[in-house]
N, C-alpha and C positions, 0 to 999 in steps of 0.2 A: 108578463105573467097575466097579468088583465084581460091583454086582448088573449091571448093562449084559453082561459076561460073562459071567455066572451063568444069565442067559438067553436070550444067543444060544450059547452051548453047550451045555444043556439038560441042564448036572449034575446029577447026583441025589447026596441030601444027604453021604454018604461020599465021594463025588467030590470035591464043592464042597469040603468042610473037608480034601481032600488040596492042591484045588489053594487054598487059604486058605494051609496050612501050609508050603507051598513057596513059594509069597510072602513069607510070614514071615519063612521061613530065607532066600532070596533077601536080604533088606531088611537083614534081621541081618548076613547076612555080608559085601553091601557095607560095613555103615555100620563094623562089623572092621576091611574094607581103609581105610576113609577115616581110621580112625584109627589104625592100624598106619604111626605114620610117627616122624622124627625129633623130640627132645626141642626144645622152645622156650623161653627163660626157665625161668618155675618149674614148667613143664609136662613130665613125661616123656613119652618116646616106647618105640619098641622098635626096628629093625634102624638102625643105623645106613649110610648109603650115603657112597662115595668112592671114589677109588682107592685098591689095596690096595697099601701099601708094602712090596719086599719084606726091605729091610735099613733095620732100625734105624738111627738117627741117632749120631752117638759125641758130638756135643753139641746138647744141645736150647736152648739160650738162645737161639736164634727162637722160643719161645715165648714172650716176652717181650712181642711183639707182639700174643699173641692174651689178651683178658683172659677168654674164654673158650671152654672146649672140653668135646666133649663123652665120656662113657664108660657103655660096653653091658657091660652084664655078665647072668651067665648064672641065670635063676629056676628053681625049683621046677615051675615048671607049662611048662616047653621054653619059653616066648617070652623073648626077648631083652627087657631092660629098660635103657635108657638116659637119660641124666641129666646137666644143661650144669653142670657145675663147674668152680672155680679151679685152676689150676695155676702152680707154680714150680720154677724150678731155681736147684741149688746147683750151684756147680763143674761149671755139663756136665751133671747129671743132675735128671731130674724127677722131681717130685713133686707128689701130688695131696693134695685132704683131704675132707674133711667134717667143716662143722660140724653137733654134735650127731647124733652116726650112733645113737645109738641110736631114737632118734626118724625114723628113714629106714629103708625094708627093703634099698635096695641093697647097704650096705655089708656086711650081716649076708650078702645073699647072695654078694657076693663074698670072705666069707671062709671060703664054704665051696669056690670056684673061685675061683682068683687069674688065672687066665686071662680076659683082659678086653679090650677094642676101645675105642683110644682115637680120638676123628677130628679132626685139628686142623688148617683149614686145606684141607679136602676133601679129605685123606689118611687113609687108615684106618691105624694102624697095629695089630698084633697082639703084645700084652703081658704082663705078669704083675706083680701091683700085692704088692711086698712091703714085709711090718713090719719095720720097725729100733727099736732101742732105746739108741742113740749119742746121751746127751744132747745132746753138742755139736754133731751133726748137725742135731736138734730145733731147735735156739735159732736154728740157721742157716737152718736150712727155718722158722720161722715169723719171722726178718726179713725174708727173702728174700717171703713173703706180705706183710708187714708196707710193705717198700717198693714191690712192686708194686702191691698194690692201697689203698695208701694209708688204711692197716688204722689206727683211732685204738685208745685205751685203753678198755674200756667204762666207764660213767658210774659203776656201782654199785660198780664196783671187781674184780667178779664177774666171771674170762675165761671165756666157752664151753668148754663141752667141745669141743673138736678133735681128731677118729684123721686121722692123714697114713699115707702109703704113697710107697714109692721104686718107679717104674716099671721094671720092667728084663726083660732079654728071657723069651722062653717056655723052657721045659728043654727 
């Protein structure tokens, strides 16, 4: 096809390699859009789409239903980075986690913006994922996993590292 065009347009060689390179970048930045989409299983994505919700929930235990949802948070290089994890609530309020965040760049980069996009259910909502340090909170937020997703003991004896976070609204 190339050369087919290459000679009924009768390029001459700097032509040819502009119009080469703008194919290129053509090709390129379709295949960008085709994957500039939402996160699937273990697969991240980047913009998350939904309707934007504009008031917060005062209790989230409908989420109960969903055993997963997803959260966009904000990178280093402007694109939107989003990623399908667990969530629970305690008393009314949710919370998310990550196993082993060190090993994940989302979490690092959202602790550098707490402002984050969670979508559950085709609702986007707009949040801020903050750290507590209430053991007794902890123990409840990780039964609260523990009985929703039907979480056992590990084998070795060895629990994962796990960072959690309490969603709660933007300042």
């Amino acid at each position: 096809m190339s050369q087919y065009v290459d000679e009924k347009l009768s390029l001459s060689t700097p032509a040819k390699r502009i119009y080469r390179n703008a194919r290129c970048v053509a090709i390129m930045l379709l295949a960008v859009l085709a994957i500039a989409c939402q996160p699937s299983n273990q697969t991240p994505g980047q913009w998350l789409r939904g309707d934007a919700v504009s008031e917060l929930p005062q209790d989230w235990s409908f989420t109960d239903k969903f055993s997963e949802v997803y959260v966009e948070v904000t990178t280093p290089y402007l694109v939107p980075h989003s990623v399908t994890i667990w969530c629970a609530h305690v008393g009314g309020k949710l919370f998310i986690a990550a196993r082993d965040p060190q090993s994940k760049n989302w979490p690092g980069w959202m602790d550098k913006s707490r402002d984050i996009r969670l979508k559950i259910d085709n609702k986007i909502y707009e949040v801020s994922a903050a750290d507590f340090s209430d053991e007794v909170l902890l123990g409840a937020v990780k039964a609260a996993y523990t009985k929703k997703y039907n979480l056992e003991k590990p084998v070795d004896g060895k629990e994962r590292h796990v960072q959690y976070w309490a969603i709660v609204p933007r300042a």
